[in-house]
NUVOTI-403893 format. One record per residue: x, y, z of N, C-alpha, C in turn; residue in one letter. Coordinates in steps of 0.1 Angstrom, whole numbers, plus 5000, padded with zeros to 4 digits. Atoms other than C-alpha are relative to their C-alpha. Example, Ala and Ser with C-alpha at 12.3 -4.5 7.8 and 13.67 -1.06 7.14 Angstrom:
# residues 2
500949885000512349555078500950125000A 499149895000513749895071499250115008S 
//
This chain:
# residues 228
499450124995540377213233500950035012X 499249924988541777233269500949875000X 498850045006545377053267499949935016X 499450024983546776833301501150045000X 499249954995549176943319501549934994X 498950055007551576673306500050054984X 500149975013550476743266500750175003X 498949934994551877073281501150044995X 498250044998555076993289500650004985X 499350055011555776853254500050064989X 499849945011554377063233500850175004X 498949864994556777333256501049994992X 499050035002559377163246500249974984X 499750025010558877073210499450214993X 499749855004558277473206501350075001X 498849965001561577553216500449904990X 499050065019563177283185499550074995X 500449945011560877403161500450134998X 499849895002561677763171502150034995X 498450004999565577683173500349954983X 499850045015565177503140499750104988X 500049865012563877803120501550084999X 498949935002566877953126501249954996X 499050095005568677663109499350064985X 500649975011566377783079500950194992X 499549925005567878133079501749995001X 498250024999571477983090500549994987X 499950045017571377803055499750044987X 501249955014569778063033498949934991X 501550065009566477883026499050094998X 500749885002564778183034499950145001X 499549824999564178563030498950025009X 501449934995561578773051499549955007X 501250104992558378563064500149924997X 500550125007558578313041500949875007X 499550124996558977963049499749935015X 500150024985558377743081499949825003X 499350104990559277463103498349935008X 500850034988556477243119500449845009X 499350154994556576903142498649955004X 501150095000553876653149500249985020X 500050064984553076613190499849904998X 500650194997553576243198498949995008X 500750084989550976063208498450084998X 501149914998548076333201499550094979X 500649975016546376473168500250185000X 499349904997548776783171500850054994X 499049965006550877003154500950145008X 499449874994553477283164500350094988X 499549925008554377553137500250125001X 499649865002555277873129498450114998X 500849915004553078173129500150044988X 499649945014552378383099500250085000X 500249905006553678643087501250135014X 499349974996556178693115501749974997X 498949985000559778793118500749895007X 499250114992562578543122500650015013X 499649884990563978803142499149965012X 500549974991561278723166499249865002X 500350094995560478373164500549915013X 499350084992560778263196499149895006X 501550124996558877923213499050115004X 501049944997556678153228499050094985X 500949985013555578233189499249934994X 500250095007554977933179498849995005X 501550034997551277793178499549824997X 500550165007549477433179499250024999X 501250045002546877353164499649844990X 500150115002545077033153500149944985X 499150055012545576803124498850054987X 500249945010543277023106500050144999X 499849875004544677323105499250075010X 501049914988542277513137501049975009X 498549904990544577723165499649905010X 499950094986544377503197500350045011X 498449944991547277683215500850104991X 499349905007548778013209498650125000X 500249885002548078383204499750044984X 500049955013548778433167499549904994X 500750095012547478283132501049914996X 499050115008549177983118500150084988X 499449975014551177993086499049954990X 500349985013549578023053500549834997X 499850125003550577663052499649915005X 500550124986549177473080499149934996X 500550155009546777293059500449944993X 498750105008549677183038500649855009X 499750044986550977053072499249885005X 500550124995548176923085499549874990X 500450135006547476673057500949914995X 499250095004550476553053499949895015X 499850064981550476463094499049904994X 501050095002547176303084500249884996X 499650135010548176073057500649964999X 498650055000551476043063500549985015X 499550004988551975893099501149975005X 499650014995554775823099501350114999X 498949854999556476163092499850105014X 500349924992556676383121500750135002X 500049864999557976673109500250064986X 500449985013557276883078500750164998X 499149824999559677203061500150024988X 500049905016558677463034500750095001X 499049875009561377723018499850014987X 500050015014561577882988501950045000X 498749995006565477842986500249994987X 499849985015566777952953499849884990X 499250065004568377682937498849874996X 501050114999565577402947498450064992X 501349975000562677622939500250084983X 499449985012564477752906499449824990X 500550105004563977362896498449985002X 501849994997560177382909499150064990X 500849935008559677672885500549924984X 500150055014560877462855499349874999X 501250105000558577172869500949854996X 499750135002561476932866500949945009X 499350064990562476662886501649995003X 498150005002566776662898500349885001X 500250135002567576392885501949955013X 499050084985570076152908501450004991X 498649965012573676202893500750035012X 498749964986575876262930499349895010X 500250084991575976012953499450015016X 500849964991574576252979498550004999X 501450005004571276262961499249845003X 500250144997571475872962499849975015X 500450064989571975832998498950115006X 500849934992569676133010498549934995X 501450015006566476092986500349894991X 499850145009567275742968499450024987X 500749955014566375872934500050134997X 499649875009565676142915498750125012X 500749944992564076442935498850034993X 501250005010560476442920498850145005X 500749925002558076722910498349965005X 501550015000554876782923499250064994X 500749915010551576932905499850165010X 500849854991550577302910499350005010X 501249984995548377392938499850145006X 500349864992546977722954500149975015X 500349984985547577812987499050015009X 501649964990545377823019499049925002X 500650144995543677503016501049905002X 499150114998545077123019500749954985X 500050055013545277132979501749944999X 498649985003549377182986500349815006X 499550124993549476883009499349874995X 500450145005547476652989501349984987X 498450015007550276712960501149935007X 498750054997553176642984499649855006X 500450144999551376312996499849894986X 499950045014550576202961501549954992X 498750065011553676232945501049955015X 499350104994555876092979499949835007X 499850165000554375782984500149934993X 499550105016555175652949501950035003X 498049984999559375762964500749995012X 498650044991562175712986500250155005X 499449904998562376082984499750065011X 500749904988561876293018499850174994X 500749885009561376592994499450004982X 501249985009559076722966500150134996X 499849885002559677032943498050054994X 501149945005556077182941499850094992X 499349905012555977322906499350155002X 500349874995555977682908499950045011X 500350024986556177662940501550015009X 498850014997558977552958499849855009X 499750164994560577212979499150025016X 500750064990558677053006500849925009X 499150104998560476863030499849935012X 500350054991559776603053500749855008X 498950084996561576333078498949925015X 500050084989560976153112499750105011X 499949864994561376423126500150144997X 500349885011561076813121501450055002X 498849985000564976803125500649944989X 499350115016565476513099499350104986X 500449925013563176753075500350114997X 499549855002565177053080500949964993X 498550025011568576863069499349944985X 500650025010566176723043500050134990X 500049895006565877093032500950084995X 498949995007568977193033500749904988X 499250055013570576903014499750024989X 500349975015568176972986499850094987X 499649905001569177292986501250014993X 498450025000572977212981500149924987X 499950085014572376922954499350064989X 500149945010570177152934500550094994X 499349925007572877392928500649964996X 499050105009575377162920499550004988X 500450025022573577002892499450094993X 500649835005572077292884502050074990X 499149975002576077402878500849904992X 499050065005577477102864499349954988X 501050045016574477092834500750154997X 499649885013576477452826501349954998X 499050035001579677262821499749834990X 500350145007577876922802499149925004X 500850124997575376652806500649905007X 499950104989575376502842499849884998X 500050134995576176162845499249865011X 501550074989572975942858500949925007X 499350134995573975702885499449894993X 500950145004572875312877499150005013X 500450054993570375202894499949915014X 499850164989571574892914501050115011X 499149915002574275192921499350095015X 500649884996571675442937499249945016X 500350044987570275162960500749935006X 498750044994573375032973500450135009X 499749844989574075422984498650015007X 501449974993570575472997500349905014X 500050104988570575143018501250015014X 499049975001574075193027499950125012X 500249914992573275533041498949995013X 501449994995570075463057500649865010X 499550114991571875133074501149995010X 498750015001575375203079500750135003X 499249874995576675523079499650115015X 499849954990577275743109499549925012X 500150054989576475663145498449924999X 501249995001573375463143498849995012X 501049964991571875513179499550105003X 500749845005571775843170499450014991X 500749965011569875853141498149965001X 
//
């Protein structure tokens, strides 16, 4: 596929976030080594940007990154996509209106993954980020779309912008591939908590009416909203 000059431009430019954003992945300890990666959806085009495989953080720089189309085949770029890019592309697929998508195996999140159980909503951060309980998705093997039909499955029945893939680890997806980083982080942050405050006693569910009062609330209301 030969790209125009404008398509280009954009996906120049959405290489450098994606590359700047991986480094929000190691800022936050989501990940160790190779693992884990950052992609973003080119507007307007049946496109994705992501990470290579199997490369050093140390050395992702935009000029690493690779697009290829919304099924997973290289487009643009030198190196192999990630071991994930059919995860990727089938979420882009079925889910249009997410446009950016972020796998880690941070401890804490992917600790809950390996016991296959959803975190349930009990902090009012869980409420306004993921309006509910953070929900489990089923096993799948790597390397096909198997992972990305899981994280489609189980998020359009939720509010949640993440998904703990059992045995696996969290998934995370937003508006953008900047909204699905802090997606990753926060679910990072709330699964140690509760994780820590079930060794001290049985967390306190929110109510319901409770959970979407904070959700709405956040999603309407809090911080600057011409920025968001």
């Amino acid at each position: 596929m030969v790209l125009s000059t404008a398509v280009l431009d954009t996906v120049e430019q959405i290489c450098h976030t994606v590359a700047d954003l991986h480094g929000e992945l190691t800022r936050n300890e989501l990940v160790i080594w190779t693992a884990g990666n950052v992609s973003a959806r080119v507007p307007g085009e049946d496109l994705m940007v992501i990470k290579p495989s199997g490369v050093s953080y140390d050395e992702l720089g935009a000029d690493k990154m690779v697009v290829t189309d919304l099924y997973g085949e290289l487009v643009h770029g030198n190196l192999a996509p990630s071991s994930d890019t059919a995860a990727h592309a089938y979420v882009y697929r079925h889910m249009p209106e997410v446009g950016g998508v972020v796998h880690t195996h941070s401890t804490y999140a992917t600790a809950w993954a390996a016991r296959g159980e959803p975190i349930p909503c009990v902090l009012t951060m869980i409420a306004d980020e993921f309006g509910g309980e953070i929900p489990v998705g089923p096993f799948a093997m790597i390397g096909d779309d198997s992972i990305g039909q899981g994280i489609v499955e189980t998020l359009r029945g939720s509010r949640s912008p993440a998904v703990l893939m059992r045995n696996h680890g969290p998934f995370t997806v937003g508006k953008d591939a900047r909204s699905a980083v802090k997606a990753a982080v926060m679910v990072e942050d709330v699964a140690r908590t509760v994780h820590i405050a079930r060794q001290l006693g049985t967390p306190t569910p929110l109510k319901q009416e409770d959970i979407d009062r904070l959700h709405d609330r956040y999603r309407n209301v809090y911080g600057q909203q011409e920025a968001r």
